[in-house]
C-alpha positions as CSV (number, residue, x, y, z in Angstrom):
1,X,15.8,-9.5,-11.0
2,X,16.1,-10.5,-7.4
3,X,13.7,-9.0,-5.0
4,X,13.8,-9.8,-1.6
5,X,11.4,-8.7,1.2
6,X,11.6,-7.4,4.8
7,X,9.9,-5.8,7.7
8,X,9.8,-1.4,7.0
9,X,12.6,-0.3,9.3
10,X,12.8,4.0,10.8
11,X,15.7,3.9,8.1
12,X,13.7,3.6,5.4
13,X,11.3,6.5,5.8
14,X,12.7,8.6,3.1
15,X,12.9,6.1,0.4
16,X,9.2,4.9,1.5
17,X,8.0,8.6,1.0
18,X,10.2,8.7,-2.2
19,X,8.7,5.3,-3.9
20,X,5.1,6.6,-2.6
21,X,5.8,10.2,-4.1
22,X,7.0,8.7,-7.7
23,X,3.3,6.2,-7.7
24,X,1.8,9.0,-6.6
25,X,2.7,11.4,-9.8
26,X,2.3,8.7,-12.0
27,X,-0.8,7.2,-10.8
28,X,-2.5,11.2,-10.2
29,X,-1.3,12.7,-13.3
30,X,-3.7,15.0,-14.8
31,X,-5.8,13.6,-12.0
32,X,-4.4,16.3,-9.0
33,X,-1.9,18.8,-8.7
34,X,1.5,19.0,-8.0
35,X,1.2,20.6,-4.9
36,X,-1.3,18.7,-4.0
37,X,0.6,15.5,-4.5
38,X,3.8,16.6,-2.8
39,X,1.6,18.1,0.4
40,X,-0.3,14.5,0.5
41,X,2.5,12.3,0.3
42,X,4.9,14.4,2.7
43,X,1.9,14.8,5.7
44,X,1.4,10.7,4.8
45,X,4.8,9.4,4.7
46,X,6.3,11.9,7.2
47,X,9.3,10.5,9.0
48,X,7.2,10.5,12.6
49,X,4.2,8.8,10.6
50,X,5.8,6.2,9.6
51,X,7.8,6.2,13.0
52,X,4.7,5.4,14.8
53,X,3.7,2.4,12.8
54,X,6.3,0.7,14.3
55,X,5.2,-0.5,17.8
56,X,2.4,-1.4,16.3
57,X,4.3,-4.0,13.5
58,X,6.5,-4.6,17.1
59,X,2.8,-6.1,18.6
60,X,1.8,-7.9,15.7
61,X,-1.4,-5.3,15.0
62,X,0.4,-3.8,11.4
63,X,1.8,-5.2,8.5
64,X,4.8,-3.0,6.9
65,X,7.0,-4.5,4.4
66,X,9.2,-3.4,2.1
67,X,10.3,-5.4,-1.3
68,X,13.9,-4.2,-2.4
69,X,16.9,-5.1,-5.2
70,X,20.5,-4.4,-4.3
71,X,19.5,-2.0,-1.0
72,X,17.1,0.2,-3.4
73,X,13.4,0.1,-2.0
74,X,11.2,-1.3,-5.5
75,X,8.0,-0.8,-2.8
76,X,6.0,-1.7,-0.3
77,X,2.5,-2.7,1.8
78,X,1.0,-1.6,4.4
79,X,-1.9,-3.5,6.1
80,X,-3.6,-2.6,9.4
81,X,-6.8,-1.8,11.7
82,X,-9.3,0.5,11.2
83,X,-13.2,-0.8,11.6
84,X,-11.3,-3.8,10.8
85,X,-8.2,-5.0,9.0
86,X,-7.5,-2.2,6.2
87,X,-5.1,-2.4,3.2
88,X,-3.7,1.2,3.6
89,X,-0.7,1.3,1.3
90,X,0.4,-0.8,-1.4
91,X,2.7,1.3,-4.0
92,X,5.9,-0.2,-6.1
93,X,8.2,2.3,-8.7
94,X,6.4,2.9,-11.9
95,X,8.8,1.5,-13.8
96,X,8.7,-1.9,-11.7
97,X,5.2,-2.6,-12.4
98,X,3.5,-5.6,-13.6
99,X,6.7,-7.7,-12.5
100,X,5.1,-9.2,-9.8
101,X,6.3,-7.0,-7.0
102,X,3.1,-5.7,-5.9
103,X,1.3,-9.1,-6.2
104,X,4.3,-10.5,-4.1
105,X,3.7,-7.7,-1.4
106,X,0.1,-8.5,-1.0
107,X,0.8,-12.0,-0.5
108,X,2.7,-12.0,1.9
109,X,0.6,-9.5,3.4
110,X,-2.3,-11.9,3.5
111,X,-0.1,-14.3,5.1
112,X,0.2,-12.2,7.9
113,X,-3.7,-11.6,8.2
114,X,-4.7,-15.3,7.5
115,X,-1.8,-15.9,10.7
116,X,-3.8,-13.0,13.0
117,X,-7.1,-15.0,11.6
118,X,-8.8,-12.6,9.8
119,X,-11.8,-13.9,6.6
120,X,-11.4,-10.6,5.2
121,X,-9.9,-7.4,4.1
122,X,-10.5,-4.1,2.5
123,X,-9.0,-0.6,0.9
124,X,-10.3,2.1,-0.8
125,X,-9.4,2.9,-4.1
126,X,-9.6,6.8,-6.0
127,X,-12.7,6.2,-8.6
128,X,-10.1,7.5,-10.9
129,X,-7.1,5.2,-10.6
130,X,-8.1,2.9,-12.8
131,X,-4.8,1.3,-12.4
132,X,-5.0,0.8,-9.3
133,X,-9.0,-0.8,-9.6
134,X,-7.1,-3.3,-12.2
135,X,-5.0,-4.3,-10.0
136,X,-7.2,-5.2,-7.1
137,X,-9.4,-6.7,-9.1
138,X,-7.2,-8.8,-11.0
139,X,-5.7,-9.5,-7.3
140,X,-9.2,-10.8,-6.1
141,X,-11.1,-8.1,-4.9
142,X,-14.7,-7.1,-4.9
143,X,-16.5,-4.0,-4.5
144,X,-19.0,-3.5,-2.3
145,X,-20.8,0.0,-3.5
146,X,-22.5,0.3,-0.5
147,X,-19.3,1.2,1.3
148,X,-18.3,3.6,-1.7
149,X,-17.5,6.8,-0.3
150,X,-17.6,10.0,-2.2
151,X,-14.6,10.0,-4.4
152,X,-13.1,6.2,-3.1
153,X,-14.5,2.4,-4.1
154,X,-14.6,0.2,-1.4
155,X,-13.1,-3.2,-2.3
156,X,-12.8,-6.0,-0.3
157,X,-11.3,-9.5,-0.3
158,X,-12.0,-13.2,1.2
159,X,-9.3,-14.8,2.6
C-alpha cells in the first residue's frame, strides 16, 4: 500500500463527505440514527463548507489534507482556529484503519502547527467513541475534564 498525501482540493468535496459519512456509520452505530448521521455529515461536509475552508488553507490559518491510494481518498485531517488551534476532523475508511493512515495525517498535521508555532492542540471527542478516545490517546493526548462539555471529552496535546 502506497499512500500519498496532499492539500484538500474543491474537487474532492464529495469523496471527503463520502469517507466522513462511512466513519461516521461505523464509528455511531447503535450510538445515533441514520438520519441523524446522514443530516450531520451532509450540513458538515456540504460542498460550500468545505469550499470556504479554502482561503483559509490559501493563508496558512487551516490545515486540510487528504491521504489517498490510486486517486481514491483513504482520509483526511482537518486542523484549525477556534479559542485556539482545534483538531476538527480527522476520519480514514473503516476498512483502512490501524494501517497507519490516520497517525500519518496527524503528523503531518502537527508539522504544520509546530511551523505556525503553536505548544499545543485540542479536539473533542463523543464520550461514546471509544475508538476514537483510543486513538488520541494512543496518539498522545490528554484530557483535561475541566473542558469536558456535556456529551464531548476535551483532549489536548503538547507539541
Amino acid at each position: 500500500m502506497v499512500v500519498s498525501h496532499r492539500q484538500m482540493r474543491r474537487s474532492d468535496a464529495a469523496e471527503i463527505r463520502g469517507v466522513a459519512l462511512l466513519s461516521w456509520r461505523h464509528a455511531y452505530r447503535g450510538i445515533f440514527t441514520e438520519e441523524l448521521i446522514e443530516k450531520f455529515v451532509g450540513e458538515n461536509y456540504s460542498d460550500e463548507r468545505l469550499a470556504g475552508l479554502l482561503p483559509e488553507m490559501r493563508a496558512g490559518n487551516a490545515f486540510f489534507f487528504v491521504a489517498f491510494e490510486d486517486g481514491k481518498i483513504l482520509g483526511f485531517c482537518n486542523i484549525g482556529r477556534s479559542s485556539g488551534w482545534e483538531l476538527f476532523h480527522i476520519y480514514v475508511l473503516p476498512e483502512y484503519a490501524r494501517k497507519g493512515i490516520g497517525r500519518r495525517l496527524l503528523r503531518r498535521g502537527e508539522d504544520f502547527l509546530r511551523r505556525k508555532g503553536a505548544k499545543k492542540y485540542f479536539c473533542f471527542v463523543y464520550k461514546r467513541n471509544a475508538v476514537a478516545a483510543e486513538f488520541y490517546a494512543r496518539s498522545g493526548f490528554s484530557r483535561v475534564p475541566e473542558e469536558d462539555k456535556a456529551d464531548e471529552l476535551y483532549l489536548e496535546k503538547r507539541l
